[in-house]
DSSP file (Angstrom, degrees, kcal/mol; ACC not computed):
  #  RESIDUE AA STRUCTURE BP1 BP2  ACC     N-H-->O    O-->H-N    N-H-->O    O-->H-N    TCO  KAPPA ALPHA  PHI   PSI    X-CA   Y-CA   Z-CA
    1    1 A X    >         0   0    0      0, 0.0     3,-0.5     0, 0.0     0, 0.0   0.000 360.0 360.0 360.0   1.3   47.1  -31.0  299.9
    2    2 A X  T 3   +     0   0    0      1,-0.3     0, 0.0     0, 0.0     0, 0.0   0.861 360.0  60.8 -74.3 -60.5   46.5  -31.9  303.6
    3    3 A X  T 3  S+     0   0    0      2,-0.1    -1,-0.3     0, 0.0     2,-0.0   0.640  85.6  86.3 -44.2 -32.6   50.1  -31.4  304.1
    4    4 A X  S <  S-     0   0    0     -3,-0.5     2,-0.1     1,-0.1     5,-0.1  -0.499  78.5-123.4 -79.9 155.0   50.2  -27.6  303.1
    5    5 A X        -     0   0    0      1,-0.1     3,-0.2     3,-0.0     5,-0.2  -0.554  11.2-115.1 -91.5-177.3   49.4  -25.3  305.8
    6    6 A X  S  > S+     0   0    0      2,-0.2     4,-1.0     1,-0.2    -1,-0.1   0.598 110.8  53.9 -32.6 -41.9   46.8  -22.6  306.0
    7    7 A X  H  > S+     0   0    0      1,-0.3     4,-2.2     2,-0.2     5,-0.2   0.931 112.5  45.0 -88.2 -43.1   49.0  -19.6  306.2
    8    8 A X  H  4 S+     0   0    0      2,-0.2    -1,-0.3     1,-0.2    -2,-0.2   0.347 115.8  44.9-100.8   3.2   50.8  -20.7  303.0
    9    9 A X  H  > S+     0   0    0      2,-0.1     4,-3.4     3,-0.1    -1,-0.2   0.516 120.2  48.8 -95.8 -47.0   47.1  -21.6  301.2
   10   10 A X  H >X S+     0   0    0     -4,-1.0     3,-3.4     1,-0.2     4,-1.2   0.829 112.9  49.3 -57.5 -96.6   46.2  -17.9  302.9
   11   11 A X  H 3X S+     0   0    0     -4,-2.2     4,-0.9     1,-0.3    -1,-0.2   0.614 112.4  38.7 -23.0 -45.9   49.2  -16.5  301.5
   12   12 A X  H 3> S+     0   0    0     -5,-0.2     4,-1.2     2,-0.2    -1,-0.3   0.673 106.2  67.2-108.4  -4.5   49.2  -17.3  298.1
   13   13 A X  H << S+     0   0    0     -4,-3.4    -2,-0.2    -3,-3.4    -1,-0.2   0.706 111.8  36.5 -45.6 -39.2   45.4  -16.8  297.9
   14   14 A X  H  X S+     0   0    0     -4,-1.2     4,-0.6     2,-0.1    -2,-0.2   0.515 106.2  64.8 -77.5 -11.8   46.2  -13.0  298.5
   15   15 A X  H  X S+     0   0    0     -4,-0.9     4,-2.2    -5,-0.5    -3,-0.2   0.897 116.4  30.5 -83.9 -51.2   49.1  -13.2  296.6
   16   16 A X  H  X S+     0   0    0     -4,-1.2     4,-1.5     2,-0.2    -2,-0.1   0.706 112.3  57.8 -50.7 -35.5   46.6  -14.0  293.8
   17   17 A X  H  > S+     0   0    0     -4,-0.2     4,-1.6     2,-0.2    -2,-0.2   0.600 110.5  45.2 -82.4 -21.5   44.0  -12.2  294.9
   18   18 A X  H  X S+     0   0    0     -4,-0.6     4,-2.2     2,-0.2     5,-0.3   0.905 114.3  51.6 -91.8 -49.2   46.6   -8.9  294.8
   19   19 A X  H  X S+     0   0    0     -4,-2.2     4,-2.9     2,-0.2     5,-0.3   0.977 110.0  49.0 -49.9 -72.1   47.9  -10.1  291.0
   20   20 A X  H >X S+     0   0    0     -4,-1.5     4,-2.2     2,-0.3     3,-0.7   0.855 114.5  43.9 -16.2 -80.3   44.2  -10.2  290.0
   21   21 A X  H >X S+     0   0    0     -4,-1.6     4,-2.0     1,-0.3     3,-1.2   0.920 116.9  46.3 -42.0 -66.4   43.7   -6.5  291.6
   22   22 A X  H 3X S+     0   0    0     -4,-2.2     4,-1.6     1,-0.3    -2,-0.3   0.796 111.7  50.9 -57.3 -36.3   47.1   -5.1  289.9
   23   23 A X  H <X S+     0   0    0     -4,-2.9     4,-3.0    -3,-0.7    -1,-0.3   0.930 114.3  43.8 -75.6 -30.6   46.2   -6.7  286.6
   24   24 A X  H <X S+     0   0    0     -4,-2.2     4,-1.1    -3,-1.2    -2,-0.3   0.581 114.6  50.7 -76.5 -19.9   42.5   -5.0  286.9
   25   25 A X  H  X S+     0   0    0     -4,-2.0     4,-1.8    -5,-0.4    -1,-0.2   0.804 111.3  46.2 -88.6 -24.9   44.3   -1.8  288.0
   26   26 A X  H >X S+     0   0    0     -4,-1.6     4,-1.4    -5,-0.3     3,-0.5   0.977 113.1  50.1 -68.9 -71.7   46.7   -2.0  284.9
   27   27 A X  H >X S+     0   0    0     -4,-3.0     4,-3.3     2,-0.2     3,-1.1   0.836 113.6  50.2 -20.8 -69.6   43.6   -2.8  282.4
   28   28 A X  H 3X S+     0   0    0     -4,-1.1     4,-1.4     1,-0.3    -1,-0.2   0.889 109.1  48.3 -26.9 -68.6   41.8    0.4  284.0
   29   29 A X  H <X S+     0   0    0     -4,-1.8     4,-1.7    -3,-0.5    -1,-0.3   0.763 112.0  45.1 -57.0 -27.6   44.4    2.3  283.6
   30   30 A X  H <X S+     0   0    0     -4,-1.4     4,-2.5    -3,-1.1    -1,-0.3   0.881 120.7  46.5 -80.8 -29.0   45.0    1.4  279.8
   31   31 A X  H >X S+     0   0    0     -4,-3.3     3,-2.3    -5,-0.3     4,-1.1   0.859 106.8  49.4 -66.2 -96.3   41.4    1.7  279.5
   32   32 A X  H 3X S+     0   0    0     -4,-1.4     4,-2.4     1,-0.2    -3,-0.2   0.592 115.3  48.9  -1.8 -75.7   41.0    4.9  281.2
   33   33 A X  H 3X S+     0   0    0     -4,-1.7     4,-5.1     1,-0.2    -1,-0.2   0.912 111.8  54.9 -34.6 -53.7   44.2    6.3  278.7
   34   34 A X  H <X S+     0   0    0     -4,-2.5     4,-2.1    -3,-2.3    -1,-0.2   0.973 109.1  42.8 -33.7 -66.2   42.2    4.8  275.8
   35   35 A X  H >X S+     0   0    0     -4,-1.1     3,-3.0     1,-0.2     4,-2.3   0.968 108.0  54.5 -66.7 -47.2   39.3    6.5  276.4
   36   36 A X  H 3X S+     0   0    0     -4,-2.4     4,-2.5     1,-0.3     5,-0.5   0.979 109.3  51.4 -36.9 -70.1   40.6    9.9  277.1
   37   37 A X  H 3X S+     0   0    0     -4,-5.1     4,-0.6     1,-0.2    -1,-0.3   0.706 106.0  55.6 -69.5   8.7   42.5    9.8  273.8
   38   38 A X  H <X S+     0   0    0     -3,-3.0     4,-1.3    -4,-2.1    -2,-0.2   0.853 110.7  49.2 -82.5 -32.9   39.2    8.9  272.1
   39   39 A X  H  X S+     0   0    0     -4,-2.3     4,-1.8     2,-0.2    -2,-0.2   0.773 104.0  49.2  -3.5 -70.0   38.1   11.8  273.6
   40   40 A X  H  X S+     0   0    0     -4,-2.5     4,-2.9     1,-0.3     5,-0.4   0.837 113.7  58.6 -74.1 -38.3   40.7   14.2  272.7
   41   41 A X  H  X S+     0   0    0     -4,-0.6     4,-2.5    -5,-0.5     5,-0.3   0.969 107.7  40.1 -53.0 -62.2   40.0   12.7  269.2
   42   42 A X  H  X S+     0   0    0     -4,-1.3     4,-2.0     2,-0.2    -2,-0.2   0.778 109.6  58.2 -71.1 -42.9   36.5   13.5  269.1
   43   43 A X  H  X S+     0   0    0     -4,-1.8     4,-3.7     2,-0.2     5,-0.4   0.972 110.9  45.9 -51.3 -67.5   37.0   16.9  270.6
   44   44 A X  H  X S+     0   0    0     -4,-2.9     4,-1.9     1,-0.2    -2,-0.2   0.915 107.8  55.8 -55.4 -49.7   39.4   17.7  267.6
   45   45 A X  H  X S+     0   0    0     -4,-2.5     4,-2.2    -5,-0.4    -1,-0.2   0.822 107.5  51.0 -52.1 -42.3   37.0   16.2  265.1
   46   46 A X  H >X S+     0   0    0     -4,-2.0     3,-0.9    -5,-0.3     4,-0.8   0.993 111.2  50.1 -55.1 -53.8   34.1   18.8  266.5
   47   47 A X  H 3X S+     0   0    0     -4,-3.7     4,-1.5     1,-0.3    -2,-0.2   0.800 110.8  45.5 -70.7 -26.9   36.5   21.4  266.0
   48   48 A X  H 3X S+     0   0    0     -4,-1.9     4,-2.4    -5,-0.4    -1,-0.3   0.933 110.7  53.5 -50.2 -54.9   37.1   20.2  262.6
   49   49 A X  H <X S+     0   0    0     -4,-2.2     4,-2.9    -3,-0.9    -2,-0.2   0.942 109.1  49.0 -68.6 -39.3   33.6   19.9  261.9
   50   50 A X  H  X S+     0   0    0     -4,-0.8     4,-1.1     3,-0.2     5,-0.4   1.000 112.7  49.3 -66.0 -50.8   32.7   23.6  263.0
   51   51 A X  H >X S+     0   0    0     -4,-1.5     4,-0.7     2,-0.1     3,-0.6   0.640 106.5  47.3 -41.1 -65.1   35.4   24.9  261.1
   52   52 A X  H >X S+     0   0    0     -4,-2.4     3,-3.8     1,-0.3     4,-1.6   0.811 117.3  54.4 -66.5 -67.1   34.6   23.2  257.8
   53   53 A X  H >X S+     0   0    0     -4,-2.9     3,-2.1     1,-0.3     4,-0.8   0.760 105.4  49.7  -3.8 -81.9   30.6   24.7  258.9
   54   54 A X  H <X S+     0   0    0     -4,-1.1     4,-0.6    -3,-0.6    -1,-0.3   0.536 117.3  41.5 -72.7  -0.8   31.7   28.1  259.2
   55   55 A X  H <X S+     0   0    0     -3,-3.8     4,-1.3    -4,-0.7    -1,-0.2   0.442 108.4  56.0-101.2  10.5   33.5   27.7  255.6
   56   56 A X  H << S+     0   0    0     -3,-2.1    -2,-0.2    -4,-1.6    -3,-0.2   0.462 112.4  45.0 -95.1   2.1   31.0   26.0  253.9
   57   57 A X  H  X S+     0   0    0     -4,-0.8     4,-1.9    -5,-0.3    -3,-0.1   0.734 111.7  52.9 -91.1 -26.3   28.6   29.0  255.0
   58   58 A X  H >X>S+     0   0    0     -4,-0.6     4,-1.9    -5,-0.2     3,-0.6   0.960 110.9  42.8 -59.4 -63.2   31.1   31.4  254.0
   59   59 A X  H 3X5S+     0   0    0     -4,-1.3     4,-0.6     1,-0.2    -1,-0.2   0.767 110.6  60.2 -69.5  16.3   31.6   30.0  250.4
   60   60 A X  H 3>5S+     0   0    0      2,-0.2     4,-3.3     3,-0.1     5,-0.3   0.855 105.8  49.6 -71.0 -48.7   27.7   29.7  250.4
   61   61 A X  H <X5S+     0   0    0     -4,-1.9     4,-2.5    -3,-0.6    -2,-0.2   0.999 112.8  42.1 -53.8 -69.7   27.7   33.4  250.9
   62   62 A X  H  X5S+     0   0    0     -4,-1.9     4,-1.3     1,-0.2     5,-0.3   0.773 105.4  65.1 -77.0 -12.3   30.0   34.2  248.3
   63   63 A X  H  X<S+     0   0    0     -4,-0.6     4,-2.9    -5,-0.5     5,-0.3   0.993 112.8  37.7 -20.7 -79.5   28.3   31.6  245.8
   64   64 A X  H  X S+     0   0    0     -4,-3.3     4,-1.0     2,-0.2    -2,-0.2   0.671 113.8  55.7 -74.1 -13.3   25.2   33.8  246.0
   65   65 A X  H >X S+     0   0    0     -4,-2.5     3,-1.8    -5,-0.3     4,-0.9   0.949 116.9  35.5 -48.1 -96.7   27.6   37.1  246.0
   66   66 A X  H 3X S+     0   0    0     -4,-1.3     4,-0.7     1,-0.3    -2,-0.2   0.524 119.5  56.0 -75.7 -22.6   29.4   35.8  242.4
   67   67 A X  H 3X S+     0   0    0     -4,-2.9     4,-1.7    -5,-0.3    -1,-0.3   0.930 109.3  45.8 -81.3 -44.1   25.4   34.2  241.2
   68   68 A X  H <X S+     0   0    0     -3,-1.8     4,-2.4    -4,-1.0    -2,-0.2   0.815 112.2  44.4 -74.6 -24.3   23.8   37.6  241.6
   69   69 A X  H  X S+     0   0    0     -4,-0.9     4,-3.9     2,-0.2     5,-0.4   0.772 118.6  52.4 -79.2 -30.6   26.7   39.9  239.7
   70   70 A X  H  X S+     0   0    0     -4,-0.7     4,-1.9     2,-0.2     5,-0.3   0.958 114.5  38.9 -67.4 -31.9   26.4   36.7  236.9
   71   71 A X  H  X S+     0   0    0     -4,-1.7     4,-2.6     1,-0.2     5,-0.4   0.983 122.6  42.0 -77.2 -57.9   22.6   37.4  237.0
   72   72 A X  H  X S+     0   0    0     -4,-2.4     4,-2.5     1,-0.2    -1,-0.2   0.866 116.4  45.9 -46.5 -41.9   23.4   41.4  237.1
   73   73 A X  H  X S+     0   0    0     -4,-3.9     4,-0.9     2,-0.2     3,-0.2   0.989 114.3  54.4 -73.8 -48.5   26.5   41.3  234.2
   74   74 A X  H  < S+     0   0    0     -4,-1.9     4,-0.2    -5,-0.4    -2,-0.2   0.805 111.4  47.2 -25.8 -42.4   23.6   38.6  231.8
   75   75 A X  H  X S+     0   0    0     -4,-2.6     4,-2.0    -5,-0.3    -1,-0.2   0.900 115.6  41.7 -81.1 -39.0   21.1   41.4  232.1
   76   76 A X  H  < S+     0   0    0     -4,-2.5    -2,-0.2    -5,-0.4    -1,-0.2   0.530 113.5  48.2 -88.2   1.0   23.5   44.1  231.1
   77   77 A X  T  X S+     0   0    0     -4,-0.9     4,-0.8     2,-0.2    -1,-0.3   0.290 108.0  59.8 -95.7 -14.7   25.2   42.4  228.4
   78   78 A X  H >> S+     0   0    0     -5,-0.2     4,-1.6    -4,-0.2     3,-1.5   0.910 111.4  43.8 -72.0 -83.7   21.3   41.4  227.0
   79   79 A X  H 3X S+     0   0    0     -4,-2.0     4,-1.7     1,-0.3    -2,-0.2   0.795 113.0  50.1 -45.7 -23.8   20.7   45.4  226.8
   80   80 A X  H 34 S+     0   0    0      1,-0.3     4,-0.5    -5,-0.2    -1,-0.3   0.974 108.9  47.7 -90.5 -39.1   23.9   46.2  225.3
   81   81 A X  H XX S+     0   0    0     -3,-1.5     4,-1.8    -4,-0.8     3,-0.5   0.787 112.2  55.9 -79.1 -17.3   23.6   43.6  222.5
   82   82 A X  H 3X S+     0   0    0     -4,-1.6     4,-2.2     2,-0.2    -1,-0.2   0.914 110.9  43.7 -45.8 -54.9   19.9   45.1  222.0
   83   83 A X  H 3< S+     0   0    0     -4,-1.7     4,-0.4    -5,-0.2    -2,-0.2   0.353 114.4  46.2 -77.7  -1.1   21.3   48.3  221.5
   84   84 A X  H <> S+     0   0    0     -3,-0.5     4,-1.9    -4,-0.5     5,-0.4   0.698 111.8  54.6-104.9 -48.1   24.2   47.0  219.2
   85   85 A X  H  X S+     0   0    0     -4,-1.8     4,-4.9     2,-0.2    -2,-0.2   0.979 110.7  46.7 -47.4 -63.1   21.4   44.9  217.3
   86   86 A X  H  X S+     0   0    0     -4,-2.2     4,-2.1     1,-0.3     5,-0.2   0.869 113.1  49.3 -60.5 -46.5   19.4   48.4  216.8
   87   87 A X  H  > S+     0   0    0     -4,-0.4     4,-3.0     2,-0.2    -1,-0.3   0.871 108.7  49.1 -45.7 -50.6   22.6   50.2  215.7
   88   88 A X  H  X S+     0   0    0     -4,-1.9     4,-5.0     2,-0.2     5,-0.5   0.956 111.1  52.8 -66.8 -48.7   23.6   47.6  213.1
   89   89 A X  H >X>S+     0   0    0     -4,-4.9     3,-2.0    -5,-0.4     4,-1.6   0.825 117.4  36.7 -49.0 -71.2   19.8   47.8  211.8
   90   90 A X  H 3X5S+     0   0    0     -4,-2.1     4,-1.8     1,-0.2     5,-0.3   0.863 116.2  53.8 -47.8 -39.7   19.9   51.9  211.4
   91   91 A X  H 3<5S+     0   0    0     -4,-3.0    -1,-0.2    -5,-0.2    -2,-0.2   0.826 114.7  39.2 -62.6 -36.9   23.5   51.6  210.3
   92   92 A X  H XX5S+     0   0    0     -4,-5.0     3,-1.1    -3,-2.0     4,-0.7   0.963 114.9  56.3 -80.9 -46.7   22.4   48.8  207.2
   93   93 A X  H 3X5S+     0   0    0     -4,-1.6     4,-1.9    -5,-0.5    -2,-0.2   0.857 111.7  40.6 -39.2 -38.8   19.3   50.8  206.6
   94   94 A X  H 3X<S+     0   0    0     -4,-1.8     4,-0.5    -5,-0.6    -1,-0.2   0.559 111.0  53.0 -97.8   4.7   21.5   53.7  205.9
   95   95 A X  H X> S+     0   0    0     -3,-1.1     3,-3.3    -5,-0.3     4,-1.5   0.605 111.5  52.2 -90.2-101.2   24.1   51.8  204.0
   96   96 A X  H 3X S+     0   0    0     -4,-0.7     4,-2.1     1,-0.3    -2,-0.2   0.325 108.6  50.8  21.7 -83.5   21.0   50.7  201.9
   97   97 A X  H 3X S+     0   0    0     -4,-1.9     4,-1.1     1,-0.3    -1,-0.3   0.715 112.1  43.5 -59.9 -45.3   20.0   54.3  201.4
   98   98 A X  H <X S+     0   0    0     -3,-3.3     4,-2.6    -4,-0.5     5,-0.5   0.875 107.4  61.7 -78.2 -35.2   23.2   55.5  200.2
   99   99 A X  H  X S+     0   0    0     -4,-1.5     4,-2.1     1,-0.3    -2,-0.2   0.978 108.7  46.5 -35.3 -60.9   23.7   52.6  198.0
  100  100 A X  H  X S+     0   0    0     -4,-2.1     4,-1.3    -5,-0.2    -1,-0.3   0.607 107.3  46.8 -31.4 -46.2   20.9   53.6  196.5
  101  101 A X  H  X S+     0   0    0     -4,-1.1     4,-2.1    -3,-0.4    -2,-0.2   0.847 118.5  48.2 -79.0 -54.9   21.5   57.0  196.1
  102  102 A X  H  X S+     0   0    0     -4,-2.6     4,-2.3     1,-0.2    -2,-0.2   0.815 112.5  51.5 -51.1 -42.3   25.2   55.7  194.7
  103  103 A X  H  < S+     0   0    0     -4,-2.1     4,-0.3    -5,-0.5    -1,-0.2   0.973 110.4  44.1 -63.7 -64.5   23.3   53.2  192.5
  104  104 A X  H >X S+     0   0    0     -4,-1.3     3,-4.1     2,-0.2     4,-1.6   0.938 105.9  65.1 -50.4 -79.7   21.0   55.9  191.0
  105  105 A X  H >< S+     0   0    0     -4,-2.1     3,-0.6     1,-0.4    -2,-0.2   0.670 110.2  46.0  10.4 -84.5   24.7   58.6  190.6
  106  106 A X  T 3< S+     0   0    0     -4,-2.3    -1,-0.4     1,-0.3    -2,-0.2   0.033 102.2  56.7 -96.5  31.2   25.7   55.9  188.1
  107  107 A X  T <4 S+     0   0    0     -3,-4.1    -1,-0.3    -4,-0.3    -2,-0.2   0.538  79.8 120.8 -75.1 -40.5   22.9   55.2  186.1
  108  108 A X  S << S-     0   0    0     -4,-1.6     2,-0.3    -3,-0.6    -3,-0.0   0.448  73.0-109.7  30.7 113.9   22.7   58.6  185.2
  109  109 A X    >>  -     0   0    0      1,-0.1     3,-1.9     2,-0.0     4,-1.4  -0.727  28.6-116.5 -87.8 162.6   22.9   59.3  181.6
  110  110 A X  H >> S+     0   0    0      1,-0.3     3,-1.5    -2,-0.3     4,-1.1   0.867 110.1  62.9 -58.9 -56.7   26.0   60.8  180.7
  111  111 A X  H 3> S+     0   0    0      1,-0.3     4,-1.1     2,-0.2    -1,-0.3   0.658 105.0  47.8 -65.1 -27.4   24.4   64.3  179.5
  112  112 A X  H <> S+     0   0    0     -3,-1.9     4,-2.1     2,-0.2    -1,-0.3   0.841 113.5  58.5 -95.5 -27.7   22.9   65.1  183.3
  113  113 A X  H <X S+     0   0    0     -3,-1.5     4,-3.0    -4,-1.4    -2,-0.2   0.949 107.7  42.4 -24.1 -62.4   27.0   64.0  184.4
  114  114 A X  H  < S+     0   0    0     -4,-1.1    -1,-0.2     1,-0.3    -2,-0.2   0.738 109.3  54.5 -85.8 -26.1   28.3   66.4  182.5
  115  115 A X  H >X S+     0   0    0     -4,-1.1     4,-1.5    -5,-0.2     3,-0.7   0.771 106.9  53.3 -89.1 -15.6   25.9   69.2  183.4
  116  116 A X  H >X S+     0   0    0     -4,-2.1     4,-1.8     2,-0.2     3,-0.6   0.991 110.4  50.2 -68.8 -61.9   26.5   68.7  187.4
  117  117 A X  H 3X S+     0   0    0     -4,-3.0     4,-0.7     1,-0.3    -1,-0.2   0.544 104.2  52.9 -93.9   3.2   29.7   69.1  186.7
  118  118 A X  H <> S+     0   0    0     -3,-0.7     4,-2.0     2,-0.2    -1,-0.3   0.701 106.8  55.7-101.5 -20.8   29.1   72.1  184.8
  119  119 A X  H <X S+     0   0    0     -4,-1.5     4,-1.1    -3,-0.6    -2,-0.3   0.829 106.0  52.9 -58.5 -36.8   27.2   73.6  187.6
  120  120 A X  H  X S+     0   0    0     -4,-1.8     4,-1.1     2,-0.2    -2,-0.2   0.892 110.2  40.9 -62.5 -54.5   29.9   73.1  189.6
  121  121 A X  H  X>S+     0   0    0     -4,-0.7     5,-1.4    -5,-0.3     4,-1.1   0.960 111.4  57.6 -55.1 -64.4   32.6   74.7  187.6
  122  122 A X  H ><5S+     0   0    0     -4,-2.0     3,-0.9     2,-0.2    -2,-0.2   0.930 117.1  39.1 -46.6 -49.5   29.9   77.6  186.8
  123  123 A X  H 3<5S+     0   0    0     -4,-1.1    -1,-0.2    -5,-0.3    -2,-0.2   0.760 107.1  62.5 -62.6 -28.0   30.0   77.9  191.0
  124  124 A X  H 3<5S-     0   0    0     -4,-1.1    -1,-0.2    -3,-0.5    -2,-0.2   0.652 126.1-105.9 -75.9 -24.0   33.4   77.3  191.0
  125  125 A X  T <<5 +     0   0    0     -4,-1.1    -3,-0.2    -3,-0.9     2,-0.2   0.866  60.9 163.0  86.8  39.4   33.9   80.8  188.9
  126  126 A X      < -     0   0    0     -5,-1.4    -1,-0.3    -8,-0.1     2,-0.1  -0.714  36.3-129.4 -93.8 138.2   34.7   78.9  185.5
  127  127 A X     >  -     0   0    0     -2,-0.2     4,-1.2     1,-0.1    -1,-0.1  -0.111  30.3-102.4 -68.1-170.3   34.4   81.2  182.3
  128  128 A X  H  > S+     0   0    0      2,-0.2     4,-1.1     1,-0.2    14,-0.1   0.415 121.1  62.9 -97.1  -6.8   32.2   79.8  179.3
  129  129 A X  H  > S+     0   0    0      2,-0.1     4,-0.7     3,-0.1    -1,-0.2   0.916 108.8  42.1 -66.3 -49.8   35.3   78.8  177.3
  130  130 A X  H >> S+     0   0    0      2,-0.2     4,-2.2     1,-0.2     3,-1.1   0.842 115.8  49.2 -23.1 -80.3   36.2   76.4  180.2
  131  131 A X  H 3< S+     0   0    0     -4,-1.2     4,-0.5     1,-0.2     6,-0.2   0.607 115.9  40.6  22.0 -73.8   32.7   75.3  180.6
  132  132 A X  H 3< S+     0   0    0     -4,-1.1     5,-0.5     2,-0.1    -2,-0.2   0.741 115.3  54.0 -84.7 -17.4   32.5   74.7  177.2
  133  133 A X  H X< S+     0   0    0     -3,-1.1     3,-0.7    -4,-0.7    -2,-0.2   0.956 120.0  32.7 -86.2 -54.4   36.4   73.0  177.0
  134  134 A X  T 3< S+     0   0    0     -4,-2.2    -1,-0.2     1,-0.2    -2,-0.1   0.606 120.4  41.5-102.5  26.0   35.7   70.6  179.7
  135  135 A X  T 3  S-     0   0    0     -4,-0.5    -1,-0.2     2,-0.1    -2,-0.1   0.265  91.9-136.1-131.0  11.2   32.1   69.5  179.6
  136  136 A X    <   +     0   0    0     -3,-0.7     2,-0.2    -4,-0.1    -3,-0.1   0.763  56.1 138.8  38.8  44.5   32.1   69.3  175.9
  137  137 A X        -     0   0    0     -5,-0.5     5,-0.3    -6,-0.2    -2,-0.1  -0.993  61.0 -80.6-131.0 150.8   29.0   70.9  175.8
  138  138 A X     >  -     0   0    0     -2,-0.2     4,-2.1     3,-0.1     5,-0.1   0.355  38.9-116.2 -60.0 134.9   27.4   73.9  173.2
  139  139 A X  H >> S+     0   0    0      1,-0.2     4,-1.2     2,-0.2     3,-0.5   0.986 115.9  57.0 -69.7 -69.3   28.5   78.0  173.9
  140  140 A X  H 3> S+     0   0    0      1,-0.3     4,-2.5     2,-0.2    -1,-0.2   0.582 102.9  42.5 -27.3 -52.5   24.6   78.2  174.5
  141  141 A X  H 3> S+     0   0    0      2,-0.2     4,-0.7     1,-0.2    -1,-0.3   0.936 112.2  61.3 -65.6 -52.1   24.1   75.9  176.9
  142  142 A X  H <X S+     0   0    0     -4,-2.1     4,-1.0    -3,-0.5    -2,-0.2   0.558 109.9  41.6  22.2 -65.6   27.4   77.5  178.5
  143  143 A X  H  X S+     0   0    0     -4,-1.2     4,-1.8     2,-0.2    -1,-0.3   0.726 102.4  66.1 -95.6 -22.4   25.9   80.4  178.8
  144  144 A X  H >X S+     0   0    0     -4,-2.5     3,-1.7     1,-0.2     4,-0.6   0.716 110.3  51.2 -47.8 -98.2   22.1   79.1  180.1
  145  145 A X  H 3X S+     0   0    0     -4,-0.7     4,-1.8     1,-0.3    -2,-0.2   0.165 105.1  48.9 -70.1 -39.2   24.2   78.1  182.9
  146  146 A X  H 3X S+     0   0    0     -4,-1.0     4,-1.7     2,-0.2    -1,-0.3   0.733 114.3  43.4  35.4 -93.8   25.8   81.2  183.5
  147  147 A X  H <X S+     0   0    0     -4,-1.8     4,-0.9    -3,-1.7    -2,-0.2   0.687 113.9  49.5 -69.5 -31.9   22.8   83.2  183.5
  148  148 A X  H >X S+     0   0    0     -4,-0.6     4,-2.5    -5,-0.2     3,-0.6   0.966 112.3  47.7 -66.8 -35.7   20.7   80.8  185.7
  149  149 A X  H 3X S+     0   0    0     -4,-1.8     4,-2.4     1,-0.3     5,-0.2   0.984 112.5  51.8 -76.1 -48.3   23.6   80.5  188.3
  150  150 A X  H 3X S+     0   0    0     -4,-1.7     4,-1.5     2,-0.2    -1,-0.3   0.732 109.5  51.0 -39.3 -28.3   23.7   84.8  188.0
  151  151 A X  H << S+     0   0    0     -4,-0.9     4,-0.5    -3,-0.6    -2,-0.2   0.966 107.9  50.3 -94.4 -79.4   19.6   84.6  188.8
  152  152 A X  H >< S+     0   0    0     -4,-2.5     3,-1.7     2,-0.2    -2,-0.2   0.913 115.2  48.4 -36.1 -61.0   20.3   82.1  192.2
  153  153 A X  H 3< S+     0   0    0     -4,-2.4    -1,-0.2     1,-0.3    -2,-0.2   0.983 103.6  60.4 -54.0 -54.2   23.0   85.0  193.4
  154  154 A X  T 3<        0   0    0     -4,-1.5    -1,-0.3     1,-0.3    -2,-0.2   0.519 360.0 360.0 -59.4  -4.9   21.0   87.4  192.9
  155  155 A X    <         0   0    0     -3,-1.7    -1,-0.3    -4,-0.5    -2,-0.2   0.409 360.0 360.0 -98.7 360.0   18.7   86.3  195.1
């Protein structure tokens, strides 16, 4: 190595020393790109995050919109079936009551039958032949009824 000169030890010591630089300027520069698009990345990813924020607050909001009309429509469907409950009770109480009444009608003995329905015919403007033809009961009685229903008009 005695034999090489200086200038050509020189020379290709900068010649190295300038590869060296260029390779560290390339790296930078890849770096430098790198980071910038991890950047741009990260920038895009905030903006991501506020949106998804500002629609997880909206559909919080309408959550507790759609929870309070469940709680409001629960309360008013409680009262309506209250008032549907109470209806059905007076409505069987008064089925009951007519049953009754219906029950009693046909136990009846036949003889108090046949005189409602000669009170009715007597109201009705039936002579006492009539009377007597369809309620198969006695000219007397025929004419008690008669005279009582003549005693009611006349008052």
């Amino acid at each position: 190595m005695e034999n090489i000169p200086v200038n050509l030890l020189s020379l290709v010591a900068i010649a190295i020393v300038m590869l060296v630089a260029m390779l560290l300027l390339a790296l930078k520069n890849r770096f430098t790109q790198q980071i910038d698009e991890l950047q741009q990345q990260v920038q895009s990813q905030e903006l991501q995050l506020v949106e998804l924020q500002t629609l997880l607050a909206h559909n919080q909001s309408q959550l507790e919109i759609l929870l309070q009309q469940s709680a409001e429509a629960q309360l008013e469907n409680e009262q309506v079936s209250k008032q549907l409950e109470h209806r059905i009770k007076v409505t069987q109480e008064q089925f009951a009551s007519q049953f009754q009444t219906i029950e009693q009608l046909l136990h009846q003995q036949p003889e108090d039958k046949l005189y409602s329905r000669a009170q009715k015919l007597v109201e009705l403007g039936a002579d006492i032949a009539e009377i007597m033809r369809e309620c198969d009961i006695p000219r007397a009685e025929a004419e008690m009824l008669m005279a009582v229903h003549r005693q009611k008009s006349a008052k």
